[in-house]
Structure formats: C-alpha cells, structure tokens
C-alpha positions in Angstrom: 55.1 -4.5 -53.1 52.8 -3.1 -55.4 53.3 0.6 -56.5 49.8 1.0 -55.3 50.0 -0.1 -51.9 53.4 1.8 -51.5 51.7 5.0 -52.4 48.5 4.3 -49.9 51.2 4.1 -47.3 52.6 7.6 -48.0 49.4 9.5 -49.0 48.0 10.3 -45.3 50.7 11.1 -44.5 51.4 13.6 -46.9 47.8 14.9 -47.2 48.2 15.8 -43.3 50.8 18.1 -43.9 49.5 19.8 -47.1 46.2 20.6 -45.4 47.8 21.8 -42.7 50.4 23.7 -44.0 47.8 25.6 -46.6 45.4 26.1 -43.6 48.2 27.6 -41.7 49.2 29.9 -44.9 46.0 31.2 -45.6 44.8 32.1 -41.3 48.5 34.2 -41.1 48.4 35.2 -44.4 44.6 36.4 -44.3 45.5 37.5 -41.1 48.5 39.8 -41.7 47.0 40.9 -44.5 44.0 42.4 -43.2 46.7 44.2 -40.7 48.8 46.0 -43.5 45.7 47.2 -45.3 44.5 48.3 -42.2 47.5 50.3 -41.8 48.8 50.8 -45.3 51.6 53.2 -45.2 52.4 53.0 -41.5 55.0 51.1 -39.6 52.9 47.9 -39.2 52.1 47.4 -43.0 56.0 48.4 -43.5 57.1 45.7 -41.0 54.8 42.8 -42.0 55.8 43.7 -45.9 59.5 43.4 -44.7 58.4 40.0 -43.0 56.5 38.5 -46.2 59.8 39.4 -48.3 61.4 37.4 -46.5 59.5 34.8 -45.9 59.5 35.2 -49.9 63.0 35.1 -50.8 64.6 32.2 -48.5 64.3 29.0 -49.1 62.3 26.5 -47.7 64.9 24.1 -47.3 67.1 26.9 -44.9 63.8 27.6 -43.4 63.3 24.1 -42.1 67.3 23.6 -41.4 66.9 26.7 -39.1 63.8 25.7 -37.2 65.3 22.7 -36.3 68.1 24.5 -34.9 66.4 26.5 -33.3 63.3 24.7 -32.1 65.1 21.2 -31.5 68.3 21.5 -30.8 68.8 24.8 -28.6 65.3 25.0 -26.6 64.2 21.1 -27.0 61.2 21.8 -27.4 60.1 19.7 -30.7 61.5 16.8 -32.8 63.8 17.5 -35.5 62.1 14.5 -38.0 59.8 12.0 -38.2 56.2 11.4 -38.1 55.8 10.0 -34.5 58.4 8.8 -32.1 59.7 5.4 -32.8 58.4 2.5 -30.5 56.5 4.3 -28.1 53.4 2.9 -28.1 51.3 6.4 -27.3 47.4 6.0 -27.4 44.8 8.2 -27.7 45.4 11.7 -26.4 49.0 11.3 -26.0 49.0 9.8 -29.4 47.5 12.8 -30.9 49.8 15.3 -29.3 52.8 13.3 -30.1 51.7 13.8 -33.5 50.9 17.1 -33.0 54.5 18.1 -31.9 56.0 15.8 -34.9 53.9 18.0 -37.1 54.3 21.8 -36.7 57.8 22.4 -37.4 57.6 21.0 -41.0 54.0 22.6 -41.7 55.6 26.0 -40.4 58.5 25.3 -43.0 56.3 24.3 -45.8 53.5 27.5 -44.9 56.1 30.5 -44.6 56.6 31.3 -48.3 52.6 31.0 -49.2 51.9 33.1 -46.0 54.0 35.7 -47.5 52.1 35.3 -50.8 48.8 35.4 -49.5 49.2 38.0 -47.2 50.4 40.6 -50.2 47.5 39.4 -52.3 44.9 40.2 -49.0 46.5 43.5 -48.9 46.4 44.6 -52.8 42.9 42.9 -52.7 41.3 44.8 -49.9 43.1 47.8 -50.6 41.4 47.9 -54.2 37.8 47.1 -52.6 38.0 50.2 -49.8 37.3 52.6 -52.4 33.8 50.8 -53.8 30.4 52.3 -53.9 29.4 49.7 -51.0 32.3 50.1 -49.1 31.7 53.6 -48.7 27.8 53.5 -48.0 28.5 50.6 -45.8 30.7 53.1 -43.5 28.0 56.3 -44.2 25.5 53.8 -42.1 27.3 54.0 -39.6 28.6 50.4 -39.3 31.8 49.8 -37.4 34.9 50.0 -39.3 35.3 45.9 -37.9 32.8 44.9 -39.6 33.2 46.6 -43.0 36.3 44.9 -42.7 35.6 41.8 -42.6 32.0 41.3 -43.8 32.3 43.8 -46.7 36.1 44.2 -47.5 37.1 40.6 -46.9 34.7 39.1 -48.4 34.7 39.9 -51.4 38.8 40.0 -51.6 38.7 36.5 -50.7 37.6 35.8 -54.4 41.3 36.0 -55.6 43.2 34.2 -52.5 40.6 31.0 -53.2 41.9 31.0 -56.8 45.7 31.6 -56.2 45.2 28.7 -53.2 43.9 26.2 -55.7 46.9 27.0 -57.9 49.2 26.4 -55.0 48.4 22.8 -54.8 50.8 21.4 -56.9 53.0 24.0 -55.5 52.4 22.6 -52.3 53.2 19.3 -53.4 56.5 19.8 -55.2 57.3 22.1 -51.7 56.5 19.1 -49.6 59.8 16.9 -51.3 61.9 19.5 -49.9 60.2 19.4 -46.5 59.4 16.0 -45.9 63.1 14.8 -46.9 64.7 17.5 -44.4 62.8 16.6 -41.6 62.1 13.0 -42.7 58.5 12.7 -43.0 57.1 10.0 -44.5 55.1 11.3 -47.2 54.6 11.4 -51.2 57.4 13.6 -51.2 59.6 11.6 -49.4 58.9 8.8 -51.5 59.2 10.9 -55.2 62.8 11.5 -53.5 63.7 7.8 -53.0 62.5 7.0 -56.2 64.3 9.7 -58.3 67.5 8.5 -56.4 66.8 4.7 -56.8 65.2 5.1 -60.4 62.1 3.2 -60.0 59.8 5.0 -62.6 57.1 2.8 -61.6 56.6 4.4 -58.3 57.2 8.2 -59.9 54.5 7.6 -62.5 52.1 6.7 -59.7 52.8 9.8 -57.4 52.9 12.1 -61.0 49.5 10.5 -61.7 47.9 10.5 -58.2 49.8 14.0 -58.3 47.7 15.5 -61.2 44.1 13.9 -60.0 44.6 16.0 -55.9 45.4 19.1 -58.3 42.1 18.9 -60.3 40.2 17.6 -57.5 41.6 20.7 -55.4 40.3 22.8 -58.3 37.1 21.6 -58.3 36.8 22.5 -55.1 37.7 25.7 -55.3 35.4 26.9 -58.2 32.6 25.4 -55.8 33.8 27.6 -52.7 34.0 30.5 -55.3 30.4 30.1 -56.1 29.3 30.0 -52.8 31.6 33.0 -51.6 30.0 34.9 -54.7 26.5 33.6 -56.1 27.1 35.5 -59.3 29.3 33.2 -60.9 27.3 30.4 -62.1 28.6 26.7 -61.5 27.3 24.9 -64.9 
C-alpha cells in the first residue's frame, strides 16, 4: 500500500481528535481562567490553580488509564478504545453519537494538560489588563463589570492564548501518540507508533513531513485570527 494512502486513512481520524481536544482546552481553559482572575486571591482562584497543577504535572498516559477505569469499566458509561464500535452498522444519528461516545474520553485525556496551561495564561493575561487606562474608564461609565470582562478584558488577553495555541500544535500532535495508542484510536499517532515499532521509515517520514506542513498551516492561521482579534498588527 502506498505510504500515501496509509496516511489518508489515519489523517481524519486524527485531525478529529486534535480539533476537538484543542477546542475543548481552550473553552475550559478560557473558561476557568476568567473565574480565577475574577476571584484572584480567594478560594475559587486557589482551588482551580490547585486543579490546573494537576492537570499539569500527571501524565497524559495515567490520565487516559484512569478515565477508562473510571468511565468504562466501573459506571459503563463509555468505550474504553476505538473509533466506532466494530460491525454495527449505525447510520446517521446513531452513527454520529456512536462516534460521539468513542470520542470524548480520549479528547478529555489529550485536553487536560493544555486546559491547565491555558487557563494560567487567561489568568496572568487578564490580571495584567485590569489595571489599563481603558479598563478603568470602561468601569467609570458605568458598564457592567460582565461586560468589561469579557468585551474589554478578554479580548485583548486573548492575543497571547492564540499564540501559545498555535505553538501547541505539534504539541498536540506528539500528545495524540500517547492517546490514540492507549485507547486505540486510529489515528497518525497510532500509526507513528506502529511504525517506530515495525521500523518502516517510509511511513514516519510521511507523518514527520505531513506533521511539519498542519504546524505551519496552523500558524498561518493563527497570525490571521491575531490580526483580526487586533487590527493593529498588520498582516503583510
């Protein structure tokens, strides 16, 4: 089989996971980060910053190990691996949410240690923009501290998580061998596995070149989304 068809095969599967796993990192993230600088010193900001250390620290690997435990084994509520179940034949709706349920645990796994991340960098972020001249003439009008938030605070913090989240890609990436061989998915990651194992360097060299080109495309992307987030910087 050609090393190009091989990868075709794999590369849905894999970009399905990534996207969802980063869109999952960056809502929580966002999310809890708006929280702790919200309440920066109190007990929520100390409990998420507990949270996102150790979401930090363990490894994705455990993470994933424990989910299944937890999530398949004891309550039964998800599959512990695959993509879809074997031989069914679902269609349509029940198609999608037999995907659906195949999908979540490993995207959780894969998402916990960039939620953590993010969520520090949406604290430091808006934390350094609540003392700015706008900020502060923002609140003297008399706007609600909701929407200074999110329209003024946010907005502009959001400058920094874009960047670090194009970074992440081939972070993401080299995160989704580790998922995608614990709970068997079949993805590039998967595949970069069987190949190290089986030493065909013909099918590495094609996931390490395919690889490189989603990392600058993702890049690209993101210096456009940071020009529109900010019209300052110039896109030349």
């Amino acid at each position: 089989m050609p090393v190009s068809r091989l990868i075709a095969e794999r590369l849905p599967g894999s970009l399905l996971l990534m996207t969802t796993a980063l869109v999952l990192a960056l809502v929580i993230g966002i999310t809890a980060g708006i929280v702790m600088s919200v309440f920066a010193g109190r007990t929520a900001d100390r409990v998420l910053s507990v949270v996102a250390l150790l979401f930090y620290s363990i490894p994705g690997f455990w993470i994933g190990l424990m989910l299944i435990v937890v999530f398949s084994v004891w309550l039964g509520w998800l599959p512990s691996g695959g993509e879809e179940t074997i031989g069914a034949g679902f269609t349509g709706l029940t198609w999608f949410n037999d995907r659906l349920r195949h999908l979540i645990l490993p995207a959780i796994s894969l998402a916990l240690f960039f939620v953590a991340i993010y969520a520090r960098l949406v604290r430091a972020s808006m934390l350094e923009v609540r003392d700015q001249d706008y900020v502060r003439t923002a609140t003297a009008k008399g706007l609600s501290r909701r929407i200074v938030t999110l329209r003024h605070m946010l907005w502009n913090a959001l400058l920094p998580i874009t960047t670090v989240a194009g970074m992440h890609a081939g972070a993401i990436l080299g995160g989704a061998v580790v998922v995608e061989t614990v709970f068997s998915w079949p993805g590039l990651g998967r595949l970069a596995f069987e190949a190290v194992l089986k030493r065909d360097f013909s099918v590495l060299l094609g996931i390490l070149l395919l690889s490189s080109l989603i990392v600058i495309i993702v890049n690209m992307l993101v210096d456009l989304l940071q020009a529109w987030l900010d019209p300052r910087i110039a896109v030349r």
